[in-house]
C-alpha positions as a LaTeX table, in Angstrom:
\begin{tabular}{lrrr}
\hline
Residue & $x$ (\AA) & $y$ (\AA) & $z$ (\AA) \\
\hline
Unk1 & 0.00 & 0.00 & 0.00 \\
Unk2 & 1.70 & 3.31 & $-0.93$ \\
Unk3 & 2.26 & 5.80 & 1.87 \\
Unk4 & $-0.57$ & 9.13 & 2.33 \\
Unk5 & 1.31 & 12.48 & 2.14 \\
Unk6 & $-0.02$ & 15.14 & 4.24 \\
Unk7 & $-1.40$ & 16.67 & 1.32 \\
Unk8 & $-3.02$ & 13.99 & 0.24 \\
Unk9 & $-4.51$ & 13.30 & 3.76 \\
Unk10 & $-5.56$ & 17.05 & 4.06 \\
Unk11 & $-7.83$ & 17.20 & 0.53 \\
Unk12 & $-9.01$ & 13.66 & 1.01 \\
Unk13 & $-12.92$ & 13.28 & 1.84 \\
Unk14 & $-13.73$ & 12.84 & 5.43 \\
Unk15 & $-15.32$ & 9.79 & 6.58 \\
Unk16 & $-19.11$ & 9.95 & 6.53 \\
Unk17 & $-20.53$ & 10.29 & 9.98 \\
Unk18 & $-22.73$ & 7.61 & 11.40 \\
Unk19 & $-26.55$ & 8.31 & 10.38 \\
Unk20 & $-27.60$ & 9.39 & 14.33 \\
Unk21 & $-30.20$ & 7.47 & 15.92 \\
Unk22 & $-33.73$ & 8.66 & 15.27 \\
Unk23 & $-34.76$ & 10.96 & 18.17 \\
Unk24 & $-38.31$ & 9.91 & 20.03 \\
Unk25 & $-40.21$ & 12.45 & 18.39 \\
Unk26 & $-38.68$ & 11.82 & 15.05 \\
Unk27 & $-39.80$ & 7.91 & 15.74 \\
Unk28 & $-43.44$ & 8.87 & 16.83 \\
Unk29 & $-43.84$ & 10.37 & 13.74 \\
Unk30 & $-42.65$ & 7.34 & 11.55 \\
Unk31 & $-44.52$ & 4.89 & 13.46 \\
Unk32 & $-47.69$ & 6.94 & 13.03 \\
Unk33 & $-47.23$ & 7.49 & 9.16 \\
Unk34 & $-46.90$ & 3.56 & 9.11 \\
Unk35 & $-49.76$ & 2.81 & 11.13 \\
Unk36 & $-51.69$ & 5.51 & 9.30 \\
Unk37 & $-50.50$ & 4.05 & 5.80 \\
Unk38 & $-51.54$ & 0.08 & 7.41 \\
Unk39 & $-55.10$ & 1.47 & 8.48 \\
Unk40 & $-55.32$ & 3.00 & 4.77 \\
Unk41 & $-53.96$ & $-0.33$ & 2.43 \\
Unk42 & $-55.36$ & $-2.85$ & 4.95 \\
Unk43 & $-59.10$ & $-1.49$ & 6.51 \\
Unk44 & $-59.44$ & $-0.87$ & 10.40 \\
Unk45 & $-57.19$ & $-3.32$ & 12.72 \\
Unk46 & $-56.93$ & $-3.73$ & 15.90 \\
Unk47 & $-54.07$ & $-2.77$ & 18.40 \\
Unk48 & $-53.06$ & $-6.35$ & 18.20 \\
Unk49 & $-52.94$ & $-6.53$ & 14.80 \\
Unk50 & $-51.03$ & $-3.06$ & 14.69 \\
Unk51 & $-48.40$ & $-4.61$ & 17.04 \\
Unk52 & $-47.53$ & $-7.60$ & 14.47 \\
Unk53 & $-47.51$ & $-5.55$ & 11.54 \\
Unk54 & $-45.46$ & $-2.66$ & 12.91 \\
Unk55 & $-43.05$ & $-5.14$ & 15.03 \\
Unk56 & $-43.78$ & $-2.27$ & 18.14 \\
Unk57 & $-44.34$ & $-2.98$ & 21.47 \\
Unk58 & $-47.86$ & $-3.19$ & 23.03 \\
Unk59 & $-47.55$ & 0.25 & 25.42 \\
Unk60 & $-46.32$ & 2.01 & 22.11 \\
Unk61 & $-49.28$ & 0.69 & 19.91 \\
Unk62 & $-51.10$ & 1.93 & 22.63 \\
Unk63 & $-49.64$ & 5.24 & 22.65 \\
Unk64 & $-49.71$ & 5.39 & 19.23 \\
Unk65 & $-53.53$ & 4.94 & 18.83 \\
Unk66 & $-54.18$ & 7.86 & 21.32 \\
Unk67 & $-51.69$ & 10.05 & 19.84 \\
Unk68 & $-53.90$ & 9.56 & 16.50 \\
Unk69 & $-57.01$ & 9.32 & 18.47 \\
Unk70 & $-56.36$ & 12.71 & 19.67 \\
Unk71 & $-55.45$ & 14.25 & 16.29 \\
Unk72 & $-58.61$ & 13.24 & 14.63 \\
Unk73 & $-57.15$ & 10.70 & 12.46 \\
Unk74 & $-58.03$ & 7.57 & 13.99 \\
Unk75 & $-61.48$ & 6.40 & 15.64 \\
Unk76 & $-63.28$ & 2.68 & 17.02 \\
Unk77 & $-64.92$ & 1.47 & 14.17 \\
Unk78 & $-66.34$ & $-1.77$ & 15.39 \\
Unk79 & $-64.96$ & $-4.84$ & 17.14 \\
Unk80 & $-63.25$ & $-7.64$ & 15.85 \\
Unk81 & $-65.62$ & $-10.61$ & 16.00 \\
Unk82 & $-69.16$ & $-11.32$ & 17.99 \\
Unk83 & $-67.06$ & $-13.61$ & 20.82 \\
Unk84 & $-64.52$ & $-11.07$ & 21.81 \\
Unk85 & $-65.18$ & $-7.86$ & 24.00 \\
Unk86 & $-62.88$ & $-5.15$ & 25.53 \\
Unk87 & $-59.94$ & $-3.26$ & 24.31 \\
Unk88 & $-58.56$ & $-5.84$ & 22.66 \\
Unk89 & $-61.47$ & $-6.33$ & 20.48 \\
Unk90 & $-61.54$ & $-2.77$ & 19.22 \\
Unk91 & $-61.53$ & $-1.94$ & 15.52 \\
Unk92 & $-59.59$ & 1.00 & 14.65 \\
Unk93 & $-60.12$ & 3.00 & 11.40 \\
Unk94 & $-58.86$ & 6.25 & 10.08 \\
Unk95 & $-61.46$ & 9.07 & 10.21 \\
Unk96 & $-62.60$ & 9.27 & 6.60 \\
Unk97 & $-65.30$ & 12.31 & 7.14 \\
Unk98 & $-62.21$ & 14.12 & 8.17 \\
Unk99 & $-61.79$ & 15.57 & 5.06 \\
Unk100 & $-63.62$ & 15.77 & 1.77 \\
Unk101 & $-62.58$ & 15.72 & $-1.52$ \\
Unk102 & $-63.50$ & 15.76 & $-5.37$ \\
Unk103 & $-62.92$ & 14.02 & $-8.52$ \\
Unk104 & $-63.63$ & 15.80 & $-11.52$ \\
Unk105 & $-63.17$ & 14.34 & $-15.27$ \\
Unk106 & $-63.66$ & 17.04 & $-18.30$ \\
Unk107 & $-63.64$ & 15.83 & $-21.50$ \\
Unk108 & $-63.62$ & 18.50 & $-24.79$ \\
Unk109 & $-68.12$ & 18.06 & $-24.23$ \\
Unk110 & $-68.32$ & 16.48 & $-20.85$ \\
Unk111 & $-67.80$ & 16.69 & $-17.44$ \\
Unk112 & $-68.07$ & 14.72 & $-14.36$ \\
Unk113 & $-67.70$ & 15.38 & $-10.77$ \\
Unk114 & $-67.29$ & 12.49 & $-7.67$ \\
Unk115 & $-67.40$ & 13.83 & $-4.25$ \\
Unk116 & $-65.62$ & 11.37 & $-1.86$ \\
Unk117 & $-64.59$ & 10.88 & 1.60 \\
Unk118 & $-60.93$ & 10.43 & 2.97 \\
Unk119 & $-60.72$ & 7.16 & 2.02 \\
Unk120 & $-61.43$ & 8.32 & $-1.60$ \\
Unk121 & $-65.39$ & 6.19 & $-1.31$ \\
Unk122 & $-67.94$ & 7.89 & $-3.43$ \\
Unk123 & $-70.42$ & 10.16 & $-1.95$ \\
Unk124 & $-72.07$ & 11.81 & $-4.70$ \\
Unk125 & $-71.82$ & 12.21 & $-8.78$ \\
Unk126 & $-73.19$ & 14.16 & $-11.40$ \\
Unk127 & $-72.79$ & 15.84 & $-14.40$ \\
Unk128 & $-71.30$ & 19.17 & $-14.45$ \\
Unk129 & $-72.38$ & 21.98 & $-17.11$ \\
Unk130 & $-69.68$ & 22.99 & $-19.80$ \\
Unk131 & $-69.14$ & 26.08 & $-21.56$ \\
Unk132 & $-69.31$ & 27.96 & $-18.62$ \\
Unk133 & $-66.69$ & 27.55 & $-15.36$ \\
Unk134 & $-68.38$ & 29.54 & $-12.55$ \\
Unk135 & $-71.44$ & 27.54 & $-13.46$ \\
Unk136 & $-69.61$ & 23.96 & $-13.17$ \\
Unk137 & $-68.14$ & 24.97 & $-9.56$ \\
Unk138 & $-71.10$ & 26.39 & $-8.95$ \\
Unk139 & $-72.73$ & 22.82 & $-9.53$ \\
Unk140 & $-69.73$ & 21.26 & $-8.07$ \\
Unk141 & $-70.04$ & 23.42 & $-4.65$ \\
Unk142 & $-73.75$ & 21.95 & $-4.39$ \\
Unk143 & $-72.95$ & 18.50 & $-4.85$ \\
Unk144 & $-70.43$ & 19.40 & $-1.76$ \\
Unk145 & $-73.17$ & 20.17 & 0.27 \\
Unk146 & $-75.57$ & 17.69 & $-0.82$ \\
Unk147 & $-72.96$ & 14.99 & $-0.04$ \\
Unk148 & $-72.43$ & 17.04 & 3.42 \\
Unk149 & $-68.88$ & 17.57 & 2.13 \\
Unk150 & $-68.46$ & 21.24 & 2.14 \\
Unk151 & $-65.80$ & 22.82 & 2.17 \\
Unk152 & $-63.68$ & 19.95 & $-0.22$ \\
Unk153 & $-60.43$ & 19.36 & 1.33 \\
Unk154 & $-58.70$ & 18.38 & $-2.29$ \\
Unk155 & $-59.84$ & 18.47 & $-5.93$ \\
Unk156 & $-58.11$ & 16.48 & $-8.43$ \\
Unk157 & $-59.11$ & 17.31 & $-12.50$ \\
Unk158 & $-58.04$ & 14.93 & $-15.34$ \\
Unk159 & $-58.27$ & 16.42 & $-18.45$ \\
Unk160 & $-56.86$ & 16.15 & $-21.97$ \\
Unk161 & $-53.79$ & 17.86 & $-22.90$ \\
Unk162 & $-50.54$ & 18.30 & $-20.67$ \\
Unk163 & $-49.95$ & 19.62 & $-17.27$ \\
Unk164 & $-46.92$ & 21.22 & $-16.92$ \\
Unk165 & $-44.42$ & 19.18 & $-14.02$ \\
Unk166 & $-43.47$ & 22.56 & $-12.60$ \\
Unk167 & $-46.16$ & 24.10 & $-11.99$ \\
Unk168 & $-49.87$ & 22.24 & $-13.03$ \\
Unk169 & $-50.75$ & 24.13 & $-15.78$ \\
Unk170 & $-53.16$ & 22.90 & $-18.32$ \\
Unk171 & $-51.44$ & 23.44 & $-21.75$ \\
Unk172 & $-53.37$ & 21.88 & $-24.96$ \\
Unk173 & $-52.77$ & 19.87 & $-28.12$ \\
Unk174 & $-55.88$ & 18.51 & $-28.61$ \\
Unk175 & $-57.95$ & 21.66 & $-29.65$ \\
Unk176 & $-59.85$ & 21.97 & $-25.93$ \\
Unk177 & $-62.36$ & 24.65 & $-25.65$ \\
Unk178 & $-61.05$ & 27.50 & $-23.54$ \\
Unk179 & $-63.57$ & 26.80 & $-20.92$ \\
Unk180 & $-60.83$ & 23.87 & $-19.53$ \\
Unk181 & $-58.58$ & 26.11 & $-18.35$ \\
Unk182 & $-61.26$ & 28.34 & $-17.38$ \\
Unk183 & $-62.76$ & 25.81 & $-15.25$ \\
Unk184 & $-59.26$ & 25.23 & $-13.31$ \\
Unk185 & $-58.63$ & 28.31 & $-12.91$ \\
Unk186 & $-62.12$ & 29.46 & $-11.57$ \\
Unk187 & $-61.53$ & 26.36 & $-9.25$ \\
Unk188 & $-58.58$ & 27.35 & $-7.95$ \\
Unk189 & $-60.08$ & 31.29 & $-7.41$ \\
Unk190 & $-63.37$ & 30.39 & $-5.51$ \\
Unk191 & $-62.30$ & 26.95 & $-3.37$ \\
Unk192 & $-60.24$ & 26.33 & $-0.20$ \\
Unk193 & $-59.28$ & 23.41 & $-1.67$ \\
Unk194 & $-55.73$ & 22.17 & $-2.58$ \\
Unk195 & $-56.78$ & 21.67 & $-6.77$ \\
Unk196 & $-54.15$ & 19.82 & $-9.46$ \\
Unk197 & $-54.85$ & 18.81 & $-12.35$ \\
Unk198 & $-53.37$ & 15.85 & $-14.39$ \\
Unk199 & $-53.42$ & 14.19 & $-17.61$ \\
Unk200 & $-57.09$ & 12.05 & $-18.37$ \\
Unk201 & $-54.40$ & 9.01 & $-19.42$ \\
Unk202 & $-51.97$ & 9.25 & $-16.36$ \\
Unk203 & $-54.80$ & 9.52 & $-14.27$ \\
Unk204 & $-56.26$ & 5.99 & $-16.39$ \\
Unk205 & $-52.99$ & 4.86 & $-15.57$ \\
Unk206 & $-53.14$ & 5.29 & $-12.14$ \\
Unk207 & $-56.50$ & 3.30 & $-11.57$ \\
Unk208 & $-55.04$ & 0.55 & $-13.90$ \\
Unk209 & $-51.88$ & $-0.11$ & $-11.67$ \\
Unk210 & $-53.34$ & 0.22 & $-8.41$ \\
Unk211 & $-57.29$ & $-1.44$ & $-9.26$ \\
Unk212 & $-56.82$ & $-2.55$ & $-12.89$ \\
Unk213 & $-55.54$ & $-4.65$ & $-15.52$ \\
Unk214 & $-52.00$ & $-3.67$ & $-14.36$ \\
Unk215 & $-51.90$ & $-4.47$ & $-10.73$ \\
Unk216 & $-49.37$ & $-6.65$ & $-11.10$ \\
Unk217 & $-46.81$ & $-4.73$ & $-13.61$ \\
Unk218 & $-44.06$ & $-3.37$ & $-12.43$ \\
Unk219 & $-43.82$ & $-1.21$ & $-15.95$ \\
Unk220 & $-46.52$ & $-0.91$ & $-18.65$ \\
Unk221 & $-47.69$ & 1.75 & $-21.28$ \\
Unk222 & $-51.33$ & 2.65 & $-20.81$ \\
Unk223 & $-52.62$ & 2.91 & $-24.72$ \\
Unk224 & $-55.98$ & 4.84 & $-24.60$ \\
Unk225 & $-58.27$ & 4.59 & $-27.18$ \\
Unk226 & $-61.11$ & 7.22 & $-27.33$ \\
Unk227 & $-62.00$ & 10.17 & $-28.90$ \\
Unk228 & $-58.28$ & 11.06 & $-29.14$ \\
Unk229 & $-54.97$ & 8.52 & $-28.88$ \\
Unk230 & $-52.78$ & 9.07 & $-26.15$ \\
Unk231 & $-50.30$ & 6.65 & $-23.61$ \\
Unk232 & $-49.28$ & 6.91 & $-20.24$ \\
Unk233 & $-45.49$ & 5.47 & $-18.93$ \\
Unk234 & $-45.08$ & 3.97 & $-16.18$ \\
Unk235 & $-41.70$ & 2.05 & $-15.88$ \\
Unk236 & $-40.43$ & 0.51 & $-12.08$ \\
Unk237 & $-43.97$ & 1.13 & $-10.51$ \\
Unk238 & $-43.35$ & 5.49 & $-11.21$ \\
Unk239 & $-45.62$ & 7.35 & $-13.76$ \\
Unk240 & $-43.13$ & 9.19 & $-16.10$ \\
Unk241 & $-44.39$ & 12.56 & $-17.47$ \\
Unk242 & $-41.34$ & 13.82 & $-19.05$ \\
Unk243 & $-39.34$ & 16.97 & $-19.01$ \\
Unk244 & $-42.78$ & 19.51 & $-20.23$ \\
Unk245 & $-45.18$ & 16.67 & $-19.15$ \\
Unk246 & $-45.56$ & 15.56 & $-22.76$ \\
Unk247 & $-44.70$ & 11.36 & $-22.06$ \\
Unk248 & $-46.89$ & 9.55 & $-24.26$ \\
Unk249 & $-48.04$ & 12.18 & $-26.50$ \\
Unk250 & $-48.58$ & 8.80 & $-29.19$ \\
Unk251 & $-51.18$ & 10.74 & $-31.18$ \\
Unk252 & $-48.27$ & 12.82 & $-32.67$ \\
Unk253 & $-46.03$ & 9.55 & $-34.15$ \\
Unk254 & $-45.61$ & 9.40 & $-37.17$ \\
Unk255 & $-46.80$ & 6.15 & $-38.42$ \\
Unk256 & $-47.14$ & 4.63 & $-42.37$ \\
Unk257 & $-50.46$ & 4.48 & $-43.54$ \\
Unk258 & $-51.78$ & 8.05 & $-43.23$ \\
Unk259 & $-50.61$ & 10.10 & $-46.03$ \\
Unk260 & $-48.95$ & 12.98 & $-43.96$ \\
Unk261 & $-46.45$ & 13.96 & $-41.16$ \\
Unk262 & $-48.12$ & 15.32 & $-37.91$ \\
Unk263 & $-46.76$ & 18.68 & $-37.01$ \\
Unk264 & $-46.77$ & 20.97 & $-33.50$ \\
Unk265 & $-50.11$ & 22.34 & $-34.44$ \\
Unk266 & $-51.75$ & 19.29 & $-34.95$ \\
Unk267 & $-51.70$ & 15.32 & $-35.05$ \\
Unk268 & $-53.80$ & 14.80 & $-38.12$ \\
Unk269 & $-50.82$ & 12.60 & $-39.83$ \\
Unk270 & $-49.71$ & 11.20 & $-36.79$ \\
Unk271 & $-50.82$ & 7.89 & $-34.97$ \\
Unk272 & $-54.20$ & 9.84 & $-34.22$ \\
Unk273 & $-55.02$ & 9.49 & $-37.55$ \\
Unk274 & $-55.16$ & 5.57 & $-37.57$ \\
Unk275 & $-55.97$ & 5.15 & $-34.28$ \\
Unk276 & $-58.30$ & 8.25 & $-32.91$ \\
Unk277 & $-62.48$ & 7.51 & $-32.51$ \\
Unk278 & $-63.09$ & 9.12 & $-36.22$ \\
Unk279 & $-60.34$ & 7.03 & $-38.26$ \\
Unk280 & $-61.62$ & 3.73 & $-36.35$ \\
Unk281 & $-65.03$ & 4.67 & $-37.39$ \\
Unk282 & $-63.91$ & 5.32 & $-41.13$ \\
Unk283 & $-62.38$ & 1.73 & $-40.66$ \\
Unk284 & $-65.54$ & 0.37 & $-39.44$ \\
Unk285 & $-67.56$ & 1.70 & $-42.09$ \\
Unk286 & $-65.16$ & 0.53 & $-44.79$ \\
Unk287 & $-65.53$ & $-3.30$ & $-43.22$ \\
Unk288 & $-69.64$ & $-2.34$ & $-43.48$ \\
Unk289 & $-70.53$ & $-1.14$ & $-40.17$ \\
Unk290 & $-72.14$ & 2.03 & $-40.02$ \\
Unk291 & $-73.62$ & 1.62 & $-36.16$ \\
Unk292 & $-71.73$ & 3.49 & $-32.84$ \\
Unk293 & $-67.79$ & 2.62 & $-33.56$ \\
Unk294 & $-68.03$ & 0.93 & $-29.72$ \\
Unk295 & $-70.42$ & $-1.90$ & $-31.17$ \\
Unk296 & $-67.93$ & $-2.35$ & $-34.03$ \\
Unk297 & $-65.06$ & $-2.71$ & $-32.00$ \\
Unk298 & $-67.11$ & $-4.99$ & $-29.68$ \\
Unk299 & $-67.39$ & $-7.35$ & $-32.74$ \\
Unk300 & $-70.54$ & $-6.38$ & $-34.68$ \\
Unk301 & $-68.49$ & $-5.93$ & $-37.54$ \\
Unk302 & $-66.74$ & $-9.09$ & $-37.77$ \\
Unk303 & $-63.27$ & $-10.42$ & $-37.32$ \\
Unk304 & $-62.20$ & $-9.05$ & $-40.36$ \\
Unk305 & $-62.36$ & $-5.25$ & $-39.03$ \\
Unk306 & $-60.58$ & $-6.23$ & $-35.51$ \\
Unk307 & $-58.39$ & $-7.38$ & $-37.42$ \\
Unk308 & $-57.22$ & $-4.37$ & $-39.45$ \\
Unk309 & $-57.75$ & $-2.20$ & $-35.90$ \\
Unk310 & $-54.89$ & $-4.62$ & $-34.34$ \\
Unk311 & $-52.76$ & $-4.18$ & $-37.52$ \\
Unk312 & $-53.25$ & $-0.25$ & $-36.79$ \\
Unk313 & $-53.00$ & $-0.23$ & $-32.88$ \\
Unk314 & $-49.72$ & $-2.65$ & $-33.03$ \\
Unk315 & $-47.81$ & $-0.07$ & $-35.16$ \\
Unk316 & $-47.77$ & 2.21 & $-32.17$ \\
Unk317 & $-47.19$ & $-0.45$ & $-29.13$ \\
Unk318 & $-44.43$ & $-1.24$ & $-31.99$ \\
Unk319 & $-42.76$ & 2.27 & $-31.21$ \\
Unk320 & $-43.75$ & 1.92 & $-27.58$ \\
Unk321 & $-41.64$ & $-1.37$ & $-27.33$ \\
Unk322 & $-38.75$ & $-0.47$ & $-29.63$ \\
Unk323 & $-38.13$ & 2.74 & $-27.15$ \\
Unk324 & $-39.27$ & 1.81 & $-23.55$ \\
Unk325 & $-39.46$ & $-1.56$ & $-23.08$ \\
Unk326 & $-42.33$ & $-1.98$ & $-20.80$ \\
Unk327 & $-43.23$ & $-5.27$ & $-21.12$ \\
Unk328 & $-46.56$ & $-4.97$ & $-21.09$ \\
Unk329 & $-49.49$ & $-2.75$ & $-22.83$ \\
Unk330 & $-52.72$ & $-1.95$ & $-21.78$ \\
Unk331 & $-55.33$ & $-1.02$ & $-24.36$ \\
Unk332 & $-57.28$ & 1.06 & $-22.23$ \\
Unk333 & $-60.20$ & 3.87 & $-22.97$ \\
Unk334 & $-63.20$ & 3.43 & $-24.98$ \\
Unk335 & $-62.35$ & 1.29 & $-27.20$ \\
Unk336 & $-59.79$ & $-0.34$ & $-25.63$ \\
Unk337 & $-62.34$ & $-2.04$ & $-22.85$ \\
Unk338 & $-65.21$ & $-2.60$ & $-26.20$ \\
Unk339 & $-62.34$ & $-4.83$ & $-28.23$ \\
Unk340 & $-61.41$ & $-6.55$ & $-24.54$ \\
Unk341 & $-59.65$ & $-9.48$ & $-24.99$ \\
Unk342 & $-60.00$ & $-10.22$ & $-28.29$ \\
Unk343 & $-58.77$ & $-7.40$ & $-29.87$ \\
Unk344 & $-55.54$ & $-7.63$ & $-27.09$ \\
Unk345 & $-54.49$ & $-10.95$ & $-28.24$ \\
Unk346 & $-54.59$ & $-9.77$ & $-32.15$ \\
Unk347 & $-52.31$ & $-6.90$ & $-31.07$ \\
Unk348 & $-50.20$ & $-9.40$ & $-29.64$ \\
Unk349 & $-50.09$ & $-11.14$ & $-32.61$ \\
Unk350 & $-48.76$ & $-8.69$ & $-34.74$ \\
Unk351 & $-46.77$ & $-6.59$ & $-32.29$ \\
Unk352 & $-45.13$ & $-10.00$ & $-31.99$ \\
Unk353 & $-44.44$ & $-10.21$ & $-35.55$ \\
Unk354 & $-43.25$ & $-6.32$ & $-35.67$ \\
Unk355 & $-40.71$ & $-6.23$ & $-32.43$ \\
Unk356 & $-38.27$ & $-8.41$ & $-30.90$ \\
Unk357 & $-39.30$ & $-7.13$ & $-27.58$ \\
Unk358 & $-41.69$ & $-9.37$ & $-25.51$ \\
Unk359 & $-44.51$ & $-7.57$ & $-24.82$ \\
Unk360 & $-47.33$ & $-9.27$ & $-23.34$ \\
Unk361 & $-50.83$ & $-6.95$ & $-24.30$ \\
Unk362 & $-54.16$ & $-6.74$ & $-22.07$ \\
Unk363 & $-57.22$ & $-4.94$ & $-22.57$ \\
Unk364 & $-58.59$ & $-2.56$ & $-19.90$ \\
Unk365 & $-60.27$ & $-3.69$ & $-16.61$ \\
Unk366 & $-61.86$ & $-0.20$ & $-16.46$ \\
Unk367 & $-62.45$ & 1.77 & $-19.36$ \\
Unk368 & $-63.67$ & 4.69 & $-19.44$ \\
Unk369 & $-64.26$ & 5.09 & $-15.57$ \\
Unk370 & $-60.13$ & 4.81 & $-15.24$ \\
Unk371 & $-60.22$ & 8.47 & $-15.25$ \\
Unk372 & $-62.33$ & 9.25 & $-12.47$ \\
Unk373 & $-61.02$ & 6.13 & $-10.62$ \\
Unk374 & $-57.29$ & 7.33 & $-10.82$ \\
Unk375 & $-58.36$ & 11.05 & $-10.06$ \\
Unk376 & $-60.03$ & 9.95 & $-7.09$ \\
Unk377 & $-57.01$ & 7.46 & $-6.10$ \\
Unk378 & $-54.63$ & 10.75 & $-6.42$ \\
Unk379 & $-56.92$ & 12.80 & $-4.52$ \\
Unk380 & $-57.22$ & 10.32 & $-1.55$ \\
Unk381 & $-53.50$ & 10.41 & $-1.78$ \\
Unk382 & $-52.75$ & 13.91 & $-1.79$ \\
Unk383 & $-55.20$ & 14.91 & 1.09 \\
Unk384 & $-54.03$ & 11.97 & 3.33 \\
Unk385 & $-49.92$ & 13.17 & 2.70 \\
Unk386 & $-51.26$ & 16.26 & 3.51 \\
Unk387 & $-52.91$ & 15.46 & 6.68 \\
Unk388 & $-50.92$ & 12.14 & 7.75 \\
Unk389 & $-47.60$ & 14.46 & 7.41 \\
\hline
\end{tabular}
């Protein structure tokens, strides 16, 4: 070993100190975000039960349920079984009225509101008027109090078009009436609430990893198919929105087969234009269906037509392989949940042909109702980080 000069010594890199032992306090509060994040994942438990899954000692389960008792977090639910009576019987559940919030999901036509508890459980739904923001939080602020959820806590809107990483914005490329961004910002302006809003895919995404056809994917591209094309990434269990939030902007690929390029202004000759509602209906009607494009995908029009559709829909999981890798693709939206299986295993086919990358492909387990699902999943989230600490 060759000898140190003093030199040397002096500009070398000092040891790194030993991490210091968590203080009490600094404890208390990990052991009630765990308990807090065990009564959220598993339902109400009893102190027992907290003591085996938390590996703490009885007096400090004990401790720990009053310290959350007395915060407002926790609460007896119940006990655990008809035979057994007494403390150690009691069911302990976090306090879901403690905060409200709302689900919204605005489509360029539509819009939808959930009002939910805590615990992200429905309360109330309904339809929200477009064209006019005041008007939709003014029909937003009712369902609130009809649900006897007023004042919401957290609102969560999923929405086409990007939002921004840094700071939320809703930024289009999908033509959206102004009214969108009205509607955020008018949400934003009259609320108390905490209000983000996300992509309509990322949220899909969301509700397909953690209650869908992707619960058990570590990575997987969420393909929607609805009025509009898009994807959502999420590689090593993390949704990845990119550097401007534009991850999975698929509608803008260019793709053979539809005469043009797609430019920054417009997806017209990009993947849109094979995959979008309109082109699959063109498709449909060429194969001699002429009924909703839903029914055709469903397999009124024949085998013939899916077919073509999974020819279409495997040139873009194609790109999606070649790039990321994700093993797996979900067809989701729409379309994606009419075609179901079938139309999943003839993308499989021909992606199969197309890539050397394995790529197993599913079809939705939610459809449509991802959205809402994965904007009420991120709302429950964000309200219980903000009040679990």
């Amino acid at each position: 070993m060759g000898t140190v000069t003093a030199a040397q010594a002096a500009t070398a890199p000092a040891p790194a100190p030993a991490p210091a032992p968590a203080s009490p306090s600094t404890a208390r509060v990990l052991n009630d975000r765990l308990a807090l994040r065990l009564l959220r994942d598993e339902g109400p438990l009893t102190a027992a039960q907290l003591k085996e899954m938390t590996g703490l000692s009885r007096p400090s389960v004990a401790d720990l349920v009053e310290r959350l008792a007395q915060a407002g977090l926790v609460e007896v639910v119940g006990e655990a079984g008809a035979r057994r009576r007494g403390p150690n019987a009691r069911l302990y559940g976090i306090v879901a009225r403690r905060a409200h919030l709302a689900a919204l999901d605005v489509r360029t036509d539509s819009a939808t509101a959930v009002v939910t508890d805590l615990l992200g459980r429905p309360l109330a739904r309904a339809a929200l008027p477009v064209d006019a923001a005041d008007e939709a939080v003014d029909a937003l602020e009712a369902l609130a109090r009809q649900a006897g959820a007023d004042p919401l806590h957290t609102v969560v809107v999923g929405a086409p078009g990007l939002g921004a990483p840094a700071d939320g914005r809703l930024r289009s490329t999908a033509g959206l009436p102004a009214w969108h961004r009205d509607l955020v910002a008018a949400l934003r302006r009259r609320l108390p609430a905490a209000v983000s809003v996300e992509n309509e895919t990322n949220l899909a995404a969301l509700a397909e990893q953690r209650v869908g056809a992707a619960r058990d994917a570590g990575s997987f591209v969420l393909l929607w198919l609805g009025a509009g094309v898009g994807a959502a990434v999420v590689l090593d269990g993390r949704l990845r929105r990119g550097a401007s939030g534009g991850a999975g902007e698929i509608g803008f690929l260019p793709v053979p087969g539809t005469g043009s390029l797609p430019s920054a202004a417009g997806c017209e000759g990009g993947f849109h234009a094979l995959a979008g509602r309109a082109a699959v209906a063109g498709l449909a009607a060429a194969h001699g269906f002429t009924g909703p494009v839903a029914e055709a995908v469903a397999g009124a029009a024949g085998d013939a037509f899916l077919d073509a559709l999974a020819e279409r829909l495997a040139l873009g999981a194609a790109a999606v392989a070649a790039v990321l890798d994700p093993g797996c693709v979900v067809l989701g939206g729409e379309l994606g949940h009419a075609g179901g299986p079938a139309l999943a295993d003839r993308v499989a086919r021909r992606l199969a042909a197309l890539s050397p990358v394995p790529t197993e492909v599913r079809a939705t387990a939610l459809g449509d109702a991802a959205v809402l699902a994965g904007a009420r999943l991120a709302a429950a989230e964000s309200a219980q980080a903000a009040l679990f600490g």
